[in-house]
C-alpha positions in Angstrom: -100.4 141.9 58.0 -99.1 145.0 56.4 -98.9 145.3 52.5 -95.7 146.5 50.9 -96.2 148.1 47.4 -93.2 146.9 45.1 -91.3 149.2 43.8 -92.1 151.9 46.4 -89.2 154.1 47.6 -91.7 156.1 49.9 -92.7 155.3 52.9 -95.4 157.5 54.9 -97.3 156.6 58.2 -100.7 158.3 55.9 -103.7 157.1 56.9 -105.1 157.9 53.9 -104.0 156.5 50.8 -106.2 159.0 48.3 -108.7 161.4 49.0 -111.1 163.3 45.9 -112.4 166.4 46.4 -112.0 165.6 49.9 -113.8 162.2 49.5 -111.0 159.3 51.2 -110.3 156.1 50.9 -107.9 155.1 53.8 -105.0 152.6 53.7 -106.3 150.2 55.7 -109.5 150.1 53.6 -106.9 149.7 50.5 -104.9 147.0 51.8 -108.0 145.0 52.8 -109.3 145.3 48.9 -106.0 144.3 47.4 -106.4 140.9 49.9 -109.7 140.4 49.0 -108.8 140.8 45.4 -105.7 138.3 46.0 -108.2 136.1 47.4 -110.1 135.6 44.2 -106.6 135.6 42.3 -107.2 139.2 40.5 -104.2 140.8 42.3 -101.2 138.2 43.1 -99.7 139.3 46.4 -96.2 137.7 47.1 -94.5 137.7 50.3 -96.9 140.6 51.6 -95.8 142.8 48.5 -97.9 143.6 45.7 -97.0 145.6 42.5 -97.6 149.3 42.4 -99.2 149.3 39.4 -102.0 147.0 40.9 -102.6 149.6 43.9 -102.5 151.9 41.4 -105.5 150.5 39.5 -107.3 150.1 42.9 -106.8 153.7 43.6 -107.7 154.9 40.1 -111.0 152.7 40.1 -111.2 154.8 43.3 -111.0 158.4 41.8 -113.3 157.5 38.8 -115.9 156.1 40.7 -116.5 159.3 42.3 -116.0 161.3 39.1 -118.6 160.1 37.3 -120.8 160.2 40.1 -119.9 164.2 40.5 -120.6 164.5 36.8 -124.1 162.6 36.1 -125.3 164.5 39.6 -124.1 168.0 38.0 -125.9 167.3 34.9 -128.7 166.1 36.3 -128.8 162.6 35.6 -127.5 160.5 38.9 -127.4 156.8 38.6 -130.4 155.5 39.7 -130.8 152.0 41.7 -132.1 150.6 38.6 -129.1 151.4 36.5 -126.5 150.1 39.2 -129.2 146.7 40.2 -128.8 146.3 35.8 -125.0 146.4 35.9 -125.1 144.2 38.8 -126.8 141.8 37.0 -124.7 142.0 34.0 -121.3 141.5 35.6 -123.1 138.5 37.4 -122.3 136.8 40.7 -119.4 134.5 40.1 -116.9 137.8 39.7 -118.2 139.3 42.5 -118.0 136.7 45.3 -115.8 136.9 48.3 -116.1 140.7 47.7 -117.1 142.5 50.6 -120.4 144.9 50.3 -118.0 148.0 50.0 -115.8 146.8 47.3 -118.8 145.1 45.2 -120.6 148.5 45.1 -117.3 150.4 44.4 -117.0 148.1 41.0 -120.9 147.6 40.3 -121.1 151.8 40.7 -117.8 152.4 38.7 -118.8 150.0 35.7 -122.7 151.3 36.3 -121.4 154.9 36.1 -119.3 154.3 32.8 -122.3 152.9 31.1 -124.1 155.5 31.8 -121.4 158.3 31.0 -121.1 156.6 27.1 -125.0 157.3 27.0 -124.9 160.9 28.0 -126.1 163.3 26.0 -125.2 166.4 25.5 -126.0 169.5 27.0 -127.2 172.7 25.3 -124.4 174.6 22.6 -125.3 177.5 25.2 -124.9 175.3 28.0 -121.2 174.0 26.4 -120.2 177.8 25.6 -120.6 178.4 29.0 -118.5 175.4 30.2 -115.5 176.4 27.4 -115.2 180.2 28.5 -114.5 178.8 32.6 -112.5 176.2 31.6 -112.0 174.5 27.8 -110.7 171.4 29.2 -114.2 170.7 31.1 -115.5 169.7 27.6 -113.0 167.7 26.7 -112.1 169.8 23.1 -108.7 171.6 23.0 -107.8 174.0 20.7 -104.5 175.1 21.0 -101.8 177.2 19.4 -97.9 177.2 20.6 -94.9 179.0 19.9 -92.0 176.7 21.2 -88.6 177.9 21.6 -85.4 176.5 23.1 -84.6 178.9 25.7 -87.1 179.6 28.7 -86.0 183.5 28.4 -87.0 183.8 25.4 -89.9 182.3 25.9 -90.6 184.9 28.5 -89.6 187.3 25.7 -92.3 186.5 23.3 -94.9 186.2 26.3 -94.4 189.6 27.0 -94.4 191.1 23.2 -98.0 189.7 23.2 -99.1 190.8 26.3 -98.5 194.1 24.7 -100.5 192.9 21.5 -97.6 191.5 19.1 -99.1 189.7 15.9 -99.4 186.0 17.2 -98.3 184.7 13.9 -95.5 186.9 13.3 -93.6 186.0 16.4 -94.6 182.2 15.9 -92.6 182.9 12.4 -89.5 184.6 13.7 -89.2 182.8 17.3 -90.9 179.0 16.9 -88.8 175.8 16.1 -91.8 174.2 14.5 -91.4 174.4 10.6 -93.9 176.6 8.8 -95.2 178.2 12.2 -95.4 181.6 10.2 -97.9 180.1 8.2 -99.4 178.0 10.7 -99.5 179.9 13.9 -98.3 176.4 15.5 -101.9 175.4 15.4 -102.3 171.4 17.0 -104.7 170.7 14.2 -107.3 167.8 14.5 -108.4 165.1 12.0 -112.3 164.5 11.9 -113.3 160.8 11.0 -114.2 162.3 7.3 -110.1 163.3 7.0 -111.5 167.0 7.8 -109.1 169.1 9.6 -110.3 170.9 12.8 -108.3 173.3 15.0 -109.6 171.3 17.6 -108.7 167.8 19.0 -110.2 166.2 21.9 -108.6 165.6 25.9 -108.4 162.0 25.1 -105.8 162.9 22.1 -104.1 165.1 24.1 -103.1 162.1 26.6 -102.1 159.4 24.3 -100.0 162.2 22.3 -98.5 165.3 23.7 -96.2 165.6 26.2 -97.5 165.5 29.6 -95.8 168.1 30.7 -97.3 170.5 27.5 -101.0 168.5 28.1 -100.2 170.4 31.6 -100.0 173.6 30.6 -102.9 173.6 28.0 -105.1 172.5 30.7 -104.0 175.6 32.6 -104.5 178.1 29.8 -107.5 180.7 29.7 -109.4 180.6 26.3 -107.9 183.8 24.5 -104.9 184.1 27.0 -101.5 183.9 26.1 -100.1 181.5 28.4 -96.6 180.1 29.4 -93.7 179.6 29.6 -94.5 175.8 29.5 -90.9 173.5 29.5 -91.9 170.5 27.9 -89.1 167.6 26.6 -89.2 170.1 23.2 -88.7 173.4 25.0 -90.0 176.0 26.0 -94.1 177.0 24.9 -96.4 180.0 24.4 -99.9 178.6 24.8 -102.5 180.3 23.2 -106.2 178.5 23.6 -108.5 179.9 21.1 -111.7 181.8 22.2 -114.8 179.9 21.9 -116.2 182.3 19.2 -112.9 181.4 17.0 -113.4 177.4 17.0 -117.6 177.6 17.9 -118.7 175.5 15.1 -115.5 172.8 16.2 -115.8 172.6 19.7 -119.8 172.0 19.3 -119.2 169.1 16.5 -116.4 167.6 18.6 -117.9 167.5 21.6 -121.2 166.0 20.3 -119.5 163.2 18.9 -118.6 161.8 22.3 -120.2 164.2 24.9 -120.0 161.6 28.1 -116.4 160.4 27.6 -114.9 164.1 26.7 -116.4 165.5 29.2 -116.1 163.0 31.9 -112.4 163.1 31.3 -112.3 167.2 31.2 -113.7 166.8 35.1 -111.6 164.0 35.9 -108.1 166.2 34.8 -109.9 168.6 36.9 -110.4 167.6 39.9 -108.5 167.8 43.4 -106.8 164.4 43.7 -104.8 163.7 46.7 -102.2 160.6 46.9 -100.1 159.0 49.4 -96.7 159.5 48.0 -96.5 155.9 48.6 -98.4 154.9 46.1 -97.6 157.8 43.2 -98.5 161.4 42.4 -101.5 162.3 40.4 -100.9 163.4 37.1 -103.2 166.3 36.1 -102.3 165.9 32.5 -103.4 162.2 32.4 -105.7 162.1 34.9 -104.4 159.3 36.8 -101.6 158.5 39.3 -98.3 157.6 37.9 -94.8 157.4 39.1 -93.5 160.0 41.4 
């Protein structure tokens, strides 16, 4: 019996439903987990159709699994049998029956590898300089500046003033919508648990506030670059990440606080995700697949 994903106006003859950094998981392989979940009333499947969402959760369970193994082998701390045989143990027998040995060490690895990813610690200030200059969203602290104007012209208009080394704060004065951007520089400022402001706030912000279409476009920003134009549902954005010698002391603290999760999530924006349009499109900005 062949699924059908509800909701899906896409239909493909893939055989692969998603692949990570090359790693697949094929449709056949999906369709037999949703079943077996069905079977033990996790995932309802009516009429041989099952919600997208649901495939969607299977899929994302998917992608994260090998994330977090990518990261704890980069850093040097790869789950061990004794960590995954533990989180076996903890979730038990009773949820995991009817399983087949696949899917059981997909969710014992996946639940094994979050554990382990809260527990992290974190690497070297040296070691997370060098992780901000290639790429600031790798540890999981943003810290961003815009300019946002209506038009995507003149957006293009201010880009090119800086490139030729305009004052940041003057244009953001004359050209930004954003009140007080003079003053401000458009600085996305942070709150720290003590009510201290920071010009940096974490990836996991980012997602549950910005637009994803804006989260986009920071991710894609160099540290020290102008960067844009960027259309989000506000306009049109200058993005301006600042170098790590700017926001040191705030990147270090904020990263620290949660190393594992920010971090984790940095890789997981990061990395080359590959989905049957059947099922979605995966969304760089919130590091899952969504609607297409």
């Amino acid at each position: 019996m062949s699924l059908l994903a509800a909701g899906c106006g896409t239909f493909t003859n893939n055989a692969t439903a998603v692949s990570v950094n090359g790693k697949e998981l094929s449709v056949d392989t999906l369709e037999s987990y949703v079943k077996q979940f069905d079977a033990i009333k996790q995932i309802p499947i009516a009429d041989g159709i099952v919600t997208l969402n649901d495939v969607r959760g299977l899929l994302g369970a998917f992608v994260r699994e090998n994330v977090y193994t990518e990261f704890l082998d980069t850093y040097g701390v790869p789950l061990t049998k004794e960590q995954v045989d533990a989180k076996r143990e903890e979730i038990g027998d009773e949820p995991l029956v009817g399983l087949s040995p696949e899917l059981e060490e997909l969710i014992v690895r996946l639940n094994a590898g979050a554990t382990a990813i809260q527990e992290f610690e974190a690497p070297s200030d040296a070691d997370i300089e060098k992780v901000y200059n290639s790429s600031p969203s790798l540890t999981g602290a943003l810290c961003t500046n815009h300019i946002v104007v209506k038009e995507k012209a003149t957006a293009a208009n201010v880009l090119a003033k800086l490139e030729k080394g305009a004052d940041w704060k003057e244009l953001a004065g004359k050209y930004s919508l954003e009140d007080n951007a003079g003053e401000t520089g458009g600085a996305l400022v942070g709150m720290g648990e003590d009510g201290s402001t920071s010009p940096c706030q974490s990836i996991l912000q980012y997602q549950d506030t910005f637009d994803p279409l804006f989260t986009a476009g920071v991710l894609q920003a160099k540290p020290g670059v102008p960067y844009g134009p960027v259309r989000s549902s506000f306009g049109y954005h200058i993005i301006y990440v600042q170098p790590f010698d700017a926001v040191k002391d705030d990147v270090l603290t904020l990263v620290k606080s949660q190393p594992g999760p920010l971090m984790a999530t940095g890789l997981v924006v990061n990395t080359d995700v590959q989905v049957d349009p059947a099922y979605g499109v995966w969304s760089t900005a919130a590091g899952a697949i969504v609607a297409g």
